[in-house]
C-alpha positions in Angstrom: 0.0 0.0 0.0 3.0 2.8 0.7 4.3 1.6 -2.6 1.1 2.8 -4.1 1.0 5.8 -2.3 4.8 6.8 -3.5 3.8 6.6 -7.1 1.0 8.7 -6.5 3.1 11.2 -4.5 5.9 10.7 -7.6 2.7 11.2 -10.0 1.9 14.5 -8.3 4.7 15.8 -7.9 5.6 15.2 -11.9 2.1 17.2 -12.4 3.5 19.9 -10.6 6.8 20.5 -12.1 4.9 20.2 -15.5 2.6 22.8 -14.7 5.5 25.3 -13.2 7.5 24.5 -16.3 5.2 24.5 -18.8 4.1 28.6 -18.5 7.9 29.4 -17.9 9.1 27.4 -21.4 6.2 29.0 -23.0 7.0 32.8 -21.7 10.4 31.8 -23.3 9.0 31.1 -26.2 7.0 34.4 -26.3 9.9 36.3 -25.6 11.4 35.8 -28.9 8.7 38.1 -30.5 9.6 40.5 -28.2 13.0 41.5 -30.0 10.5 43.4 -32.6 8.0 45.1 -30.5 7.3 47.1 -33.8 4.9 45.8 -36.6 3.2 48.3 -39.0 2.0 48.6 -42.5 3.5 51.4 -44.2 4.6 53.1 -47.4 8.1 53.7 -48.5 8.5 57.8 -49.1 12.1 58.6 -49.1 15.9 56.7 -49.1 18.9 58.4 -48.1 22.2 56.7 -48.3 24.1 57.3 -45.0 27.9 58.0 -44.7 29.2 55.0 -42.2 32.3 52.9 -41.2 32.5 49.7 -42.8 29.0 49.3 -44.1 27.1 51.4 -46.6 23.5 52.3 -44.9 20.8 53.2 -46.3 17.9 55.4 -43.9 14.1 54.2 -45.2 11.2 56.8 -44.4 7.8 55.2 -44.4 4.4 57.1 -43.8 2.5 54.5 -41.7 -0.8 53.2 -42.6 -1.8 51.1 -40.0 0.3 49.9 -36.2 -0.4 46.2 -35.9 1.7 45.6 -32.8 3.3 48.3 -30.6 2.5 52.1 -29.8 0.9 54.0 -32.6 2.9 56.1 -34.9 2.3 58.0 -37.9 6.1 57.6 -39.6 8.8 55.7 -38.9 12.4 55.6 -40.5 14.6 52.7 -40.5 18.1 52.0 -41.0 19.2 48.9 -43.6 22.9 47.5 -44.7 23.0 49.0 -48.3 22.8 46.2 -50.9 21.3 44.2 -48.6 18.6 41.3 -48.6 15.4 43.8 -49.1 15.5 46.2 -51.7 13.3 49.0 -50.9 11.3 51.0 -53.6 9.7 54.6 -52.8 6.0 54.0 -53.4 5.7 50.6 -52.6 3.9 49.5 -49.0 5.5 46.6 -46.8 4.6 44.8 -43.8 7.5 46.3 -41.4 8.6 44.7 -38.2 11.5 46.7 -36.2 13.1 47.5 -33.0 13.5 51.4 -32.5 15.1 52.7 -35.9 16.2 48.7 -37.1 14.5 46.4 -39.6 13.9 43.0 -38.2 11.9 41.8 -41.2 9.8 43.3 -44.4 7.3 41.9 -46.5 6.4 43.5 -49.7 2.4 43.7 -49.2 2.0 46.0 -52.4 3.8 47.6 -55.6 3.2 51.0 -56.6 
């Protein structure tokens, strides 16, 4: 009979670390979004090549049209390696996610 009872107690106790555990590897899941607290719909208005160091930047201005995660904001410019994976076009809208003035991804969401 205390046989029975330690499995139970081993059962229970398993239930209880699963329970702690489980919310804590999920909040570190949910952290990773929080490295671009920014998401917005937005056009591209103007691109100024920046004078820097090693890497060539390039300074996007976009006129938001819509916040979909974050605080709201009406523009928002972002800095991008020049030459680099997205290709900006003035007049074209994107799906922008960022952290303060850095792109963390684009989407192209419609050509001018």
């Amino acid at each position: 009979m205390k046989h029975t009872k330690g499995l139970g107690l081993v059962s229970l106790l398993s239930l209880v670390v699963i329970t702690i555990v489980g919310p804590m590897s999920a909040f570190g899941t949910t952290q990773f979004g929080v490295a671009c607290p920014q998401k917005f719909i937005a056009t591209v208005t103007n691109m100024t090549e920046l004078e820097s160091g090693s890497f060539p930047k390039v300074e996007v201005d976009f006129q938001v049209i819509q916040t979909l995660k974050g605080d709201e904001i009406s523009s928002k410019k972002i800095q991008i390696v020049k030459d680099g994976p997205v290709q900006f076009k003035s007049g074209e809208i994107y799906t922008v996610e960022s952290r303060e003035n850095w792109l963390c991804s684009a989407t192209l969401f419609s050509k001018n």
